[in-house]
PLY file of the C-alpha trace (Angstrom):
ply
format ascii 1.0
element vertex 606
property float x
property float y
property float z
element edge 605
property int vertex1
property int vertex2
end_header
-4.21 -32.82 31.05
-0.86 -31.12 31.91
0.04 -27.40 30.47
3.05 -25.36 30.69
3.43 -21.86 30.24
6.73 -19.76 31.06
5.58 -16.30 33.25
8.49 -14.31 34.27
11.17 -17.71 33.32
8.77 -19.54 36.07
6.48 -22.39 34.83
3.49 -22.32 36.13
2.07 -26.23 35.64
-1.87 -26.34 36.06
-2.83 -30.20 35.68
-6.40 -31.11 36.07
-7.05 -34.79 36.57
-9.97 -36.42 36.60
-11.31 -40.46 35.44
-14.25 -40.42 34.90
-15.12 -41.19 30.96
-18.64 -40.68 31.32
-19.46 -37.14 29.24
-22.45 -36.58 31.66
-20.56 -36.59 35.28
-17.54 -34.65 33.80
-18.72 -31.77 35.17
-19.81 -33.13 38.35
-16.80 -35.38 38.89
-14.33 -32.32 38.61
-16.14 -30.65 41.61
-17.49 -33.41 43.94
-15.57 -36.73 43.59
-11.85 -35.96 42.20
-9.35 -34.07 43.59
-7.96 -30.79 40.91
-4.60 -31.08 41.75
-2.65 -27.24 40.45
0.88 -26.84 41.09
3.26 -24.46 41.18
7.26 -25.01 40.72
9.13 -22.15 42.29
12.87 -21.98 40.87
13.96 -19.14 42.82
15.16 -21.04 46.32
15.26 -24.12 44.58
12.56 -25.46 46.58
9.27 -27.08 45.16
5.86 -26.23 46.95
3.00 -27.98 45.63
-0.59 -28.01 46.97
-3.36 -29.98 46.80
-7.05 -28.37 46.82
-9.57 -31.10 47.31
-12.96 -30.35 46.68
-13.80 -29.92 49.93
-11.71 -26.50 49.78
-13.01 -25.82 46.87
-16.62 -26.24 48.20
-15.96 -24.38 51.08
-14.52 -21.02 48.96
-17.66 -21.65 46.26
-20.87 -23.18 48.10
-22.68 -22.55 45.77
-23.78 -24.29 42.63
-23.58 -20.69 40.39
-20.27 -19.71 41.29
-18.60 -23.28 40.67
-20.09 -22.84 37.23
-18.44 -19.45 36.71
-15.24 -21.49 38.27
-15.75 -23.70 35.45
-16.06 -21.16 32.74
-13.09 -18.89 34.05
-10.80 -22.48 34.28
-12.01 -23.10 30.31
-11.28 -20.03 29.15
-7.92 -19.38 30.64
-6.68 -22.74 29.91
-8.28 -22.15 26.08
-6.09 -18.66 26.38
-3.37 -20.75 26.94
-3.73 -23.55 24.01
-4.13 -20.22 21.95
-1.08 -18.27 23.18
1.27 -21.13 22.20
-0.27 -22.34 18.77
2.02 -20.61 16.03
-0.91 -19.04 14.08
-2.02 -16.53 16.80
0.14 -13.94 15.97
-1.01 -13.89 12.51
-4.89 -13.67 14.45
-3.75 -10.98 16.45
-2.31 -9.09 13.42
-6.03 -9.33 11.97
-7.90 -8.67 14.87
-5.94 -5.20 15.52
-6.21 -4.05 12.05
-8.63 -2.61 10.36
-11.30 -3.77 8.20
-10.44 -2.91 4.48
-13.94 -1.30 2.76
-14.89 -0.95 -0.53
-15.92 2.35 -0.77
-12.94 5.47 -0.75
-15.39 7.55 1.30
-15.90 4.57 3.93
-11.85 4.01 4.21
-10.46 7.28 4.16
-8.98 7.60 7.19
-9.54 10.78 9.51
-6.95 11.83 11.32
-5.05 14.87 12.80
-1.95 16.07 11.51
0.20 15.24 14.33
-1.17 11.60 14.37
0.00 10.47 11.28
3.08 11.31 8.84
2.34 13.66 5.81
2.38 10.28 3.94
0.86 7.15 4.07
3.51 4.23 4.61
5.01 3.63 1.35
4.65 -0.17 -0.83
8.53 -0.64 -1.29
8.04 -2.52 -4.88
6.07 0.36 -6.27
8.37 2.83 -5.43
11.08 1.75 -5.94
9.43 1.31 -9.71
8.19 5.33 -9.66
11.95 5.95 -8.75
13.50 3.82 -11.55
11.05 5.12 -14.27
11.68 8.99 -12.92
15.66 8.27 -13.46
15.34 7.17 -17.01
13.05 10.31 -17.48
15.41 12.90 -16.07
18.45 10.98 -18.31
16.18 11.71 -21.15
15.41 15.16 -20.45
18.50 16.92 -19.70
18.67 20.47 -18.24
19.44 22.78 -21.75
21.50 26.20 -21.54
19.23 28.98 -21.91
20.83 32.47 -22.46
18.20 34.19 -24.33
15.25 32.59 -27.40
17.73 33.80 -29.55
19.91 30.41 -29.05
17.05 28.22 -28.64
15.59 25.97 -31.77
13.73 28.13 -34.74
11.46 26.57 -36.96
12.29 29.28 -39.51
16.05 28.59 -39.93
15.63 24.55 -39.32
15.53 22.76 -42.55
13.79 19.50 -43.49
14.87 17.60 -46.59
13.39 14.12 -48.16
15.73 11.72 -48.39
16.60 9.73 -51.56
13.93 11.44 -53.06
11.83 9.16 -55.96
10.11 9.94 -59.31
7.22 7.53 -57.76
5.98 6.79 -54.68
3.30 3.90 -54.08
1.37 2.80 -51.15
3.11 1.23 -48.67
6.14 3.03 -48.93
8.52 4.87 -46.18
9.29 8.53 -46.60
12.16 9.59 -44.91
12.59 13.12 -44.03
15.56 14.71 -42.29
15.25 17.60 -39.89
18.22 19.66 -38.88
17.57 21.92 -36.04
19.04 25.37 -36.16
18.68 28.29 -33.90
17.32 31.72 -34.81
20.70 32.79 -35.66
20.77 29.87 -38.32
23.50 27.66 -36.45
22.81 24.55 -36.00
21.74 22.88 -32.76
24.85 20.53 -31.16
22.04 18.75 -29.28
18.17 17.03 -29.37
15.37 16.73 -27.16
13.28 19.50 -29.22
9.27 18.26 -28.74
7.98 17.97 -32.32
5.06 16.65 -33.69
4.79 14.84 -37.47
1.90 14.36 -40.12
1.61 13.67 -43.32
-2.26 14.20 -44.76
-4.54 14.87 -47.49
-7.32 17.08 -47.05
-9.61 16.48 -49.85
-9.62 13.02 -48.84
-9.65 13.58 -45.47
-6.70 11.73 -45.12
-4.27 11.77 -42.19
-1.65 10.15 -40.59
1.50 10.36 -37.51
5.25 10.41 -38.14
7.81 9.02 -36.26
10.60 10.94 -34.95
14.05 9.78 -34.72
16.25 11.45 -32.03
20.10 11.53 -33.23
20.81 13.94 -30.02
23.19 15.93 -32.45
20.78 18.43 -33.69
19.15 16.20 -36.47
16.11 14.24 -36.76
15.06 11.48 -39.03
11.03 11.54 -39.70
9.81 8.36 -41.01
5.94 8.07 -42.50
4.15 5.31 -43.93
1.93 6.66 -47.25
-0.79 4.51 -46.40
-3.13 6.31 -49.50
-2.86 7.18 -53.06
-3.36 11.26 -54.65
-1.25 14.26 -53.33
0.13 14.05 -49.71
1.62 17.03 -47.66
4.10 16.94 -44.68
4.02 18.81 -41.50
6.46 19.43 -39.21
5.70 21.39 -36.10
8.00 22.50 -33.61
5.80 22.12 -30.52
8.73 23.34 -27.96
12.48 23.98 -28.44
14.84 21.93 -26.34
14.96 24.51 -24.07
11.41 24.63 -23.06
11.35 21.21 -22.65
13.85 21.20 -20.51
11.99 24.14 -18.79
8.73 22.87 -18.35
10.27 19.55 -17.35
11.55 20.75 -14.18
8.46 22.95 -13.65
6.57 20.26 -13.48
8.36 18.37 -10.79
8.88 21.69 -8.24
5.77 22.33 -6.80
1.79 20.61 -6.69
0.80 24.40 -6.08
-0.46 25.79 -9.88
-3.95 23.92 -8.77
-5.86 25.42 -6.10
-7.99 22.68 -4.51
-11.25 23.95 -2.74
-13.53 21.36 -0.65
-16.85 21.51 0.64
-18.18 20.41 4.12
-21.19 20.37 4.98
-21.39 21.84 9.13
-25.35 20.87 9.43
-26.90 22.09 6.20
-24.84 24.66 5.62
-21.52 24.48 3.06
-17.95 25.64 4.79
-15.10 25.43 1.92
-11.57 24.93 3.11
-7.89 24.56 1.12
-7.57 21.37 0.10
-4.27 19.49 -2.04
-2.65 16.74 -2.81
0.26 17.99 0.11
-0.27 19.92 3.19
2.88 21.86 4.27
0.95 23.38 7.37
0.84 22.71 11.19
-2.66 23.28 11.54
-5.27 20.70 11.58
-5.82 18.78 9.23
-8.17 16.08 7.52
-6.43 12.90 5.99
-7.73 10.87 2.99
-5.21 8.01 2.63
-4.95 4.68 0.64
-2.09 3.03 2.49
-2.53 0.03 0.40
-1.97 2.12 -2.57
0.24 5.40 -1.10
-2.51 7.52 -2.37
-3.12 10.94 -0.25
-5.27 13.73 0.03
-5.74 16.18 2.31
-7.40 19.38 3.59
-7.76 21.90 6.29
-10.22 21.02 9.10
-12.63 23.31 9.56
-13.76 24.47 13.39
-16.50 22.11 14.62
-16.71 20.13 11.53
-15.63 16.53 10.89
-13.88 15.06 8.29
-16.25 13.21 7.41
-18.71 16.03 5.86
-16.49 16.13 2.67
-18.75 16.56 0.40
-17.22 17.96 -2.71
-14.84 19.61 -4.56
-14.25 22.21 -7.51
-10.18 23.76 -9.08
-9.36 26.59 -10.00
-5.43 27.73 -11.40
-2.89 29.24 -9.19
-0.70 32.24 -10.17
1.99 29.79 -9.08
4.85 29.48 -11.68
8.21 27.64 -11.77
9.10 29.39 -14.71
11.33 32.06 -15.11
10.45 34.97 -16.74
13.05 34.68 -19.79
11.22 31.15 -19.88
8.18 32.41 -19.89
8.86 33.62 -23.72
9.17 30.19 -24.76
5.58 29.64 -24.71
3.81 32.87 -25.89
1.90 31.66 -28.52
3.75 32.59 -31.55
6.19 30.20 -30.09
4.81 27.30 -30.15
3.29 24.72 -32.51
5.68 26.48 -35.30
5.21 24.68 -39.00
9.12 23.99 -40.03
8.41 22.60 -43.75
7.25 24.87 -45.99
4.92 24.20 -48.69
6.82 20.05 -49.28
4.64 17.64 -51.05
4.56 14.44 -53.25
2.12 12.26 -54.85
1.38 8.65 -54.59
0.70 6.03 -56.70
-1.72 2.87 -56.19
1.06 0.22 -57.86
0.61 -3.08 -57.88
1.30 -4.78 -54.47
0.16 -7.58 -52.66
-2.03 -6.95 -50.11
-0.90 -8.76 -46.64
-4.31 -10.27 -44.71
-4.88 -9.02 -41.40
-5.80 -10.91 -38.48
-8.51 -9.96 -36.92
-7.90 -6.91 -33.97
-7.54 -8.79 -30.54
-6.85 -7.92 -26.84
-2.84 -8.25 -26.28
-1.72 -7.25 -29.97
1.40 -4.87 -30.11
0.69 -1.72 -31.64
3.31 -0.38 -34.30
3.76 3.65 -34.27
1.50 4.67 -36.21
-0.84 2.24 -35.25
-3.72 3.66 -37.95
-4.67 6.26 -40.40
-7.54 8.20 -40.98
-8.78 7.80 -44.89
-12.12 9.25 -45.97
-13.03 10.42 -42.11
-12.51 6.99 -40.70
-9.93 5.42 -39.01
-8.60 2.24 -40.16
-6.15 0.08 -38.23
-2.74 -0.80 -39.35
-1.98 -4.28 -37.23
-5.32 -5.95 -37.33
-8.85 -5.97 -39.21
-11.94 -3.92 -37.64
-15.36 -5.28 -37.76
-18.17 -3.43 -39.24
-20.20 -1.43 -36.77
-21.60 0.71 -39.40
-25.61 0.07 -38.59
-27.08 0.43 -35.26
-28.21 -3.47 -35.11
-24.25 -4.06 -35.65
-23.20 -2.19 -32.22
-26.76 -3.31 -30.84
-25.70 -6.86 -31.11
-22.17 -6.54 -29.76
-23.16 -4.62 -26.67
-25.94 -7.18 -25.58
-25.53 -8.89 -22.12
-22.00 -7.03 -21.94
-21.23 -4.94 -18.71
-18.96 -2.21 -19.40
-17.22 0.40 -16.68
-15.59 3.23 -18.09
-13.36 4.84 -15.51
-11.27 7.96 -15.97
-11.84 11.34 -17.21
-14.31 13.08 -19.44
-12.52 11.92 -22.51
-14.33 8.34 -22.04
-17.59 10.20 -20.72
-17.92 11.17 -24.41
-18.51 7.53 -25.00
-21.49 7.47 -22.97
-22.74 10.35 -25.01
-21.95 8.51 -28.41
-23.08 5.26 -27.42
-26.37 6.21 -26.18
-27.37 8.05 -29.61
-25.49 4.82 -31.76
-26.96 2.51 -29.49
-30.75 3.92 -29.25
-31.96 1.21 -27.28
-29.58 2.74 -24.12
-31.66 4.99 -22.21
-29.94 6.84 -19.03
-30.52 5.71 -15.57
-30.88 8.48 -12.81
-28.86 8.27 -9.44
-30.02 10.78 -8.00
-26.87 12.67 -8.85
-26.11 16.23 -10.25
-23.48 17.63 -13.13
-21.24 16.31 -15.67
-19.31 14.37 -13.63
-21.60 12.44 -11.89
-21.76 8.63 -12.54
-23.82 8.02 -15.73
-25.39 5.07 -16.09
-26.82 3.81 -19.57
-29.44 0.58 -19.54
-30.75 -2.04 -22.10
-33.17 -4.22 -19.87
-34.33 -6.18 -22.73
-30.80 -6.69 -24.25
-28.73 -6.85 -20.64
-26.60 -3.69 -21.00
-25.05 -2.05 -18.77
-22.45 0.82 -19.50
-21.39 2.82 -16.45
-18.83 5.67 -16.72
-17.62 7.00 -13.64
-14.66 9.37 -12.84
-11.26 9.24 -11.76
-10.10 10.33 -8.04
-7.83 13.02 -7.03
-6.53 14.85 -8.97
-10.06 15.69 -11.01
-9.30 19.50 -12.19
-12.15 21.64 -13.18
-13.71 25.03 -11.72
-17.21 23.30 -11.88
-18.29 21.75 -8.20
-18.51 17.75 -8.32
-19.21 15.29 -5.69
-16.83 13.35 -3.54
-19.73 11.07 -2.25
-18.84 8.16 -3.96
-15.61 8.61 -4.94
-12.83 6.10 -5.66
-9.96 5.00 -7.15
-9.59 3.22 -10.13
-7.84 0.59 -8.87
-10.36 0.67 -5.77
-13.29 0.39 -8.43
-11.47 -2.83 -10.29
-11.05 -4.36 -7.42
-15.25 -4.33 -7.09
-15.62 -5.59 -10.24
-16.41 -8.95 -10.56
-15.41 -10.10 -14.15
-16.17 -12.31 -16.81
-15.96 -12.96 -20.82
-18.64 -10.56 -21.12
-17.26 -7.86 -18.89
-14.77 -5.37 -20.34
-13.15 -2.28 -18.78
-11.92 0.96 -19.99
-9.36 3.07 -18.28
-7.75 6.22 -19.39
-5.84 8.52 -17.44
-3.56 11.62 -18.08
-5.21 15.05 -18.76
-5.71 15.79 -15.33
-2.45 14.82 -13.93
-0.65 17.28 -16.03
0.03 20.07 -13.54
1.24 17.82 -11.32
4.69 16.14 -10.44
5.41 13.48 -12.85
5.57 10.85 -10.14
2.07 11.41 -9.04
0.64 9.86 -12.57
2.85 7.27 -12.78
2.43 5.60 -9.06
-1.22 5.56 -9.97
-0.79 3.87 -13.79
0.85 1.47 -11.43
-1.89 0.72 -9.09
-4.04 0.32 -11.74
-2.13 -2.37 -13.63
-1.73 -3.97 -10.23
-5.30 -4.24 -9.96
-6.10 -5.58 -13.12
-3.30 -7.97 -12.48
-5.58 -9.49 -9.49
-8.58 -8.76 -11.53
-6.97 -11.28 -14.12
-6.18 -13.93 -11.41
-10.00 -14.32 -10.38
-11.47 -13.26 -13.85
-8.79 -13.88 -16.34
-11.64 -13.96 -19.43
-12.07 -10.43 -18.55
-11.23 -7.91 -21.22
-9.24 -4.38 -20.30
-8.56 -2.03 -22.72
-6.10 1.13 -21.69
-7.66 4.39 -23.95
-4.18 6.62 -24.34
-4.82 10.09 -23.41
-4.94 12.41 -26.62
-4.27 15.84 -27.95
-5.94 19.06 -27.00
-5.70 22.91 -27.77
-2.51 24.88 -27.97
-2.62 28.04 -25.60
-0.40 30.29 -23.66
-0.75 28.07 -20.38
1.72 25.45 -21.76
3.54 25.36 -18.17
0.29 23.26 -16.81
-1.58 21.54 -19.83
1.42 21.03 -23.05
1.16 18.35 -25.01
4.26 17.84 -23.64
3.28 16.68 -20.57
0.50 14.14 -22.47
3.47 13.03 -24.47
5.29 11.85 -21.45
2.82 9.86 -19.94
1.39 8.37 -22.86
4.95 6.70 -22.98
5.14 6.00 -19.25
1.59 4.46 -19.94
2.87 2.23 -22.24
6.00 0.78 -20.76
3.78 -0.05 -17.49
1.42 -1.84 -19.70
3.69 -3.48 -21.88
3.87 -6.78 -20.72
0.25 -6.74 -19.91
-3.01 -8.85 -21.31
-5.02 -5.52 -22.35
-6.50 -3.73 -25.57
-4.89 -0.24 -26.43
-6.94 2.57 -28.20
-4.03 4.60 -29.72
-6.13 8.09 -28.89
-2.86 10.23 -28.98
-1.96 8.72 -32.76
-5.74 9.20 -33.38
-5.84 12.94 -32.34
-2.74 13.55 -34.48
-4.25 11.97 -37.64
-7.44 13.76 -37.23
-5.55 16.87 -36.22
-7.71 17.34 -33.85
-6.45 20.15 -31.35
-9.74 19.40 -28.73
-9.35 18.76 -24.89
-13.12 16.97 -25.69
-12.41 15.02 -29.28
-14.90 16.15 -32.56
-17.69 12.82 -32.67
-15.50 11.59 -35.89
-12.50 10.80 -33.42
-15.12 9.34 -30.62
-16.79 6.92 -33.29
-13.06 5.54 -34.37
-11.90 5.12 -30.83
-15.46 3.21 -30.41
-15.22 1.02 -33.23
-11.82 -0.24 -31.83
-13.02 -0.69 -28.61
-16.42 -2.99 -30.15
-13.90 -4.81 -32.47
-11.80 -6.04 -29.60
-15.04 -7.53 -27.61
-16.77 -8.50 -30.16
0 1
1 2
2 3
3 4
4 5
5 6
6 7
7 8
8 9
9 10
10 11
11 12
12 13
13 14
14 15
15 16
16 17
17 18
18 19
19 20
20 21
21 22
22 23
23 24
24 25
25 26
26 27
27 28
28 29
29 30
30 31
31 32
32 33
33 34
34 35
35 36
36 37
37 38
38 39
39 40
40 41
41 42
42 43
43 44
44 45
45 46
46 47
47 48
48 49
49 50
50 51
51 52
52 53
53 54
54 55
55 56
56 57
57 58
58 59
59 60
60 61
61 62
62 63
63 64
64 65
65 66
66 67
67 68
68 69
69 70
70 71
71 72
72 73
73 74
74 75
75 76
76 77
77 78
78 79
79 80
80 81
81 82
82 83
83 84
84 85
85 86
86 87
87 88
88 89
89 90
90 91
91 92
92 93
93 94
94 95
95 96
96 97
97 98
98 99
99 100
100 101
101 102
102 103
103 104
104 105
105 106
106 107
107 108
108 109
109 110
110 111
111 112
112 113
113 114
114 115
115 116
116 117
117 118
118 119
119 120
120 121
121 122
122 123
123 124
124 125
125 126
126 127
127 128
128 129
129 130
130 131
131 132
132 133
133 134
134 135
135 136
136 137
137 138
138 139
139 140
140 141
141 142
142 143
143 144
144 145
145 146
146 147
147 148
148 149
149 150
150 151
151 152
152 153
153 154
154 155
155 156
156 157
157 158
158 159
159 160
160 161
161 162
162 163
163 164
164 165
165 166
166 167
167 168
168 169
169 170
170 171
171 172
172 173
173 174
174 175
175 176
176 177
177 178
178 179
179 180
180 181
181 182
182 183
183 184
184 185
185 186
186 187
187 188
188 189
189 190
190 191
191 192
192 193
193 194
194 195
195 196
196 197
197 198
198 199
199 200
200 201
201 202
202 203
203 204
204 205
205 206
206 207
207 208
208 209
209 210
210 211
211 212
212 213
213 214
214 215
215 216
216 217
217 218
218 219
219 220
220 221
221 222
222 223
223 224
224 225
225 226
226 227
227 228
228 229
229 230
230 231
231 232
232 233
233 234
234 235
235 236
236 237
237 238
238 239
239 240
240 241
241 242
242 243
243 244
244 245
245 246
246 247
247 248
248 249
249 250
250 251
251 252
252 253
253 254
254 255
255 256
256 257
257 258
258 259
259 260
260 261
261 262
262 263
263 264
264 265
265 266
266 267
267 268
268 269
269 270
270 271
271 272
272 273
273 274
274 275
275 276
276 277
277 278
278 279
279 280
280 281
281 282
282 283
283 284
284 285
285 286
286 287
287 288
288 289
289 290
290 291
291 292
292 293
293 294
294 295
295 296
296 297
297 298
298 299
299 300
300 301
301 302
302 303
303 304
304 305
305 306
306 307
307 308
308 309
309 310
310 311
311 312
312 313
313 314
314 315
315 316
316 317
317 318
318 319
319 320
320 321
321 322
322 323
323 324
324 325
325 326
326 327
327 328
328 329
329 330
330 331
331 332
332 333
333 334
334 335
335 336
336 337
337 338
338 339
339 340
340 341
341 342
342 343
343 344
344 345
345 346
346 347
347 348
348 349
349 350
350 351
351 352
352 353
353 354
354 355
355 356
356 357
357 358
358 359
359 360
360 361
361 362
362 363
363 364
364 365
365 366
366 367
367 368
368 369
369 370
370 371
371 372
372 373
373 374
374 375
375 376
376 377
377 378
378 379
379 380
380 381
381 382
382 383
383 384
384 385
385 386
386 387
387 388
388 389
389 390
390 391
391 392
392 393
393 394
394 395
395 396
396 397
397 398
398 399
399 400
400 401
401 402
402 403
403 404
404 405
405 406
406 407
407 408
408 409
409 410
410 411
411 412
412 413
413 414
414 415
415 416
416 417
417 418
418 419
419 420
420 421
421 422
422 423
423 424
424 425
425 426
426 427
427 428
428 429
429 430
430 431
431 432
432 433
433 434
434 435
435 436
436 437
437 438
438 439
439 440
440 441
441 442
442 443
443 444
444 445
445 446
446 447
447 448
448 449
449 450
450 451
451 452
452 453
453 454
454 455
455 456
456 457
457 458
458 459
459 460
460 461
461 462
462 463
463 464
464 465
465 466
466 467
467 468
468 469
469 470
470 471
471 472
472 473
473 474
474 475
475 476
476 477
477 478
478 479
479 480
480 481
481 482
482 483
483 484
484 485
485 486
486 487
487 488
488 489
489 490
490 491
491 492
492 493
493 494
494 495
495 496
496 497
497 498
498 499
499 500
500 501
501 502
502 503
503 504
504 505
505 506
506 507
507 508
508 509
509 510
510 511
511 512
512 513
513 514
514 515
515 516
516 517
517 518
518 519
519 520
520 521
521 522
522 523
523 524
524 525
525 526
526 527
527 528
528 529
529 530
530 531
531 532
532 533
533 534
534 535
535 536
536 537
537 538
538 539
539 540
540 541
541 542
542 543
543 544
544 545
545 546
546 547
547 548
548 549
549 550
550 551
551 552
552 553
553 554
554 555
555 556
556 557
557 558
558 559
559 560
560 561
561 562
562 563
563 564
564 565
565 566
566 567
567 568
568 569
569 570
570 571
571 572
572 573
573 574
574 575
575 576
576 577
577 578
578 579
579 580
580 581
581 582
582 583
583 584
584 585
585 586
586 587
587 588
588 589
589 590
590 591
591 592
592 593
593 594
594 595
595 596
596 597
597 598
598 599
599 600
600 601
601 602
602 603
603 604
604 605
């Protein structure tokens, strides 16, 4: 056996020789009857020296029988070490031998580290990036910075004007209504440019009847409003001016200055006693600090260390809002109240007719269909699709039936934790399991043993916002938590994401909507039978802190949320059209929005 390997550009040639074929005197034959011959070819004076150790040197240096077996062992490892150090693969050994283990659990790879240690961020994923970049640049071409001299020049719904076009005698079902909208400003001139936020329904209250609009952008000032009279009997329009131009264009950059309008606050525990300390997304501080990272993912988190605690006695977490504001205070006018959500048609009706028309048969609602705009309409308190056929899930055997031997995880915010609440009064076979945990957001858990159910909502990771304490024990990521599950045709998954990423820099929400279609990408390649279903964030109240939760803001991700996941094998649940049609103005949805969002969710896996 001869081996070569180059020290210091000299070989060193180790050749142990010995003929004996005979397994069982191998070991005996290399110490008592064949010479070991190791040489050594020195380049340097261009001389060779070679030496030859017979084994009666060797016996002489190791009389005894122990320390020719150690000889032994030290000869098979280094020559082993050898064999090793020249293969091609060991680097790629190496690589995972220094790293590392990857863990399920956030709390278990969250790394702790001090401030100096480690950069402010974790080391970036150059593909998703470079996709957060791209998808911020089309924003910011969209969104335009808008002269503001005073709310006098700024968009009025008072002195804008809506007008049907080619207006009928009769309109039937099935028809388009166009309206046009020309934006004027409070001195009645009209508006040279777009980009005012507005929001369109057409509905029917006595029928409790609604439906969206959809809003053509001309960038000139006027606006084409297109609806679809989907019922018969008197319909009225609405037109609300959510935000001028100008406060878009305000709240816009707002958003994108600063991650300081949240105030993070984290509990340790130091023994049994709580310490709080600063927590945030950021850190711009020298001191010390603890570091939560997903470098996998370029998620962060952070917080102060407190004295004689370690990092790992996070415990948990609560939010309250800063007095932090990008705004100016001419700005700040924008959104008093009185200034937003402002009805621009006044008192414009028609009335529709049934007419004769044939009706076109609907395939059956299915994970992967393109939704139009509006994708449904409420009539008579329910909501009724407008690209596919529901099923029936009007009796409690109906839903019963669908949910047996499914497993369902919910992940996101408390929007989808209303399911929970639905399901398990629909569904009164579920009965709530207990782990041991404490509040609203804790993981709920609901159980059929008989029927194999299992639906498990759980919430989303930083950033969570509420002034009520919750738990970081088990927290995760969503893409984290697909990644555990295992999948199969009767598995399904619901994600929704957006009300809590509202105060924060626009790139924050959409490098997470990426991770998460990233990991049901790889859920897919295991478990492609596996259904996903992406739940749009919807709607909520109207108030004076507009700079933080607008609609604006949940307008802007809900279409960031669907460009990600266009090209993408999932179910969508249209909540933002739903909350329009409903009119719903509710952070937490009225049950009549929760049981239509439900009944598309058991129509696609069912």
């Amino acid at each position: 056996m001869a081996l070569c390997l180059q020290i210091e550009c000299q070989p060193l040639i180790i050749e142990a020789l010995y003929r004996n074929s005979n397994a069982e005197r191998n070991i005996k034959s290399l110490w008592t009857e064949e010479p070991l011959w190791i040489a050594l070819n020195a380049e340097g004076d261009h001389e060779t020296m070679r030496r030859v150790l017979s084994y009666r040197t060797l016996l002489a240096l190791f009389p005894n029988a122990p320390a020719r077996k150690l000889l032994l062992m030290v000869l098979f490892i280094f020559v082993f070490w050898v064999v090793f150090m020249t293969s091609k693969d060991h680097t790629k050994f190496l690589f995972r031998f220094n790293n590392p283990i990857t863990l399920r659990q956030w709390h278990i790879f969250k790394e702790f580290l001090h401030s100096e240690g480690l950069p402010n961020t974790p080391a970036p994923t150059a593909e998703v990036e470079l996709m957060v970049m791209d998808i911020l640049e089309k924003l910011n071409r969209q969104i335009p910075p808008r002269p503001f001299a005073n709310l006098s020049t700024t968009t009025s719904a008072k002195e804008s004007t809506a007008t049907i076009l080619n207006p009928r005698g009769k309109y039937c079902i099935g028809d388009r209504l166009d309206v046009l909208l020309v934006a004027k400003d409070h001195f009645g001139r009209r508006k040279k440019y777009g980009g005012d936020f507005l929001r369109t329904r057409i509905f029917s209250s006595a029928l409790k009847a609604g439906a969206s609009g959809k809003v053509t952008d001309f960038n000139n000032g006027t606006y084409l409003v297109s609806f679809t009279l989907f019922w018969e009997g008197p319909v009225s329009l609405s037109i609300l001016l959510m935000h001028p131009s100008e406060g878009v264009s305000a709240l816009w950059r707002a958003r994108n200055q600063g991650y300081d309008r949240i105030i993070f606050t984290g509990q340790f525990l130091n023994g049994t006693s709580p310490v709080f300390t600063k927590c945030s997304l950021t850190l711009n501080t020298d001191a010390e600090q603890c570091q939560y990272l997903d470098a996998r993912d370029n998620e962060a988190f952070y917080c102060l260390k407190p004295p004689n605690v370690p990092c790992e006695a996070l415990t948990h977490m609560k939010t309250k809002n800063s007095n932090v504001s990008y705004l100016s205070i001419k700005e700040h006018l924008l959104f008093q109240r009185s200034n937003m959500a402002v009805e621009v048609i006044k008192n414009l009706a028609i009335t529709v007719s049934p007419c004769r028309r044939n009706e076109i048969k609907k395939k059956k609602c299915q994970i992967g269909m393109k939704a139009p705009f509006p994708s449904g309409y409420i009539f008579k308190g329910r909501w009724i699709s407008t690209f596919c056929k529901q099923n029936e899930f009007s009796q409690m055997q109906e839903i019963n039936n669908c949910l047996t031997r499914k497993l369902i995880y919910l992940m996101g915010d408390s929007t989808l934790r209303q399911w929970v609440y639905y399901l398990q009064k629909a569904a009164k076979t579920l009965t709530f399991f207990d782990l041991h945990g404490t509040g609203l957001f804790q993981t709920h858990v609901l159980l059929d043993i008989k029927q194999h159910i299992l639906i498990q909502w759980k919430k989303h990771s930083h950033p969570f916002v509420t002034q009520t304490l919750y738990s970081l024990k088990d927290d995760n990521y969503i893409p984290r938590e697909i990644d555990q599950v295992a999948g199969d045709s009767s598995t399904a998954i619901v994600v929704t994401l957006g009300q809590h990423f509202r105060p924060f820099p626009i790139n924050i929400f959409i490098r997470r909507v990426i991770n998460v279609k990233k990991a049901i990408e790889r859920l897919f390649l295991r478990s492609p039978e596996t259904k996903v279903i992406i739940k749009t964030e919807n709607t909520r109240e109207v108030n004076e802190n507009a700079e933080i939760f607008s609609d604006f803001h949940g307008n802007i991700q809900n279409l960031i949320l669907r460009d990600i996941f266009r090209d993408l094998n999932v179910g969508i649940i249209d909540a933002w059209d739903m909350t329009i049609a409903y009119c719903s103005e509710n952070t937490h949805p009225p049950d009549n929005v929760i049981a239509g969002q439900i009944a598309m969710f058991l129509t696609y896996i069912c």
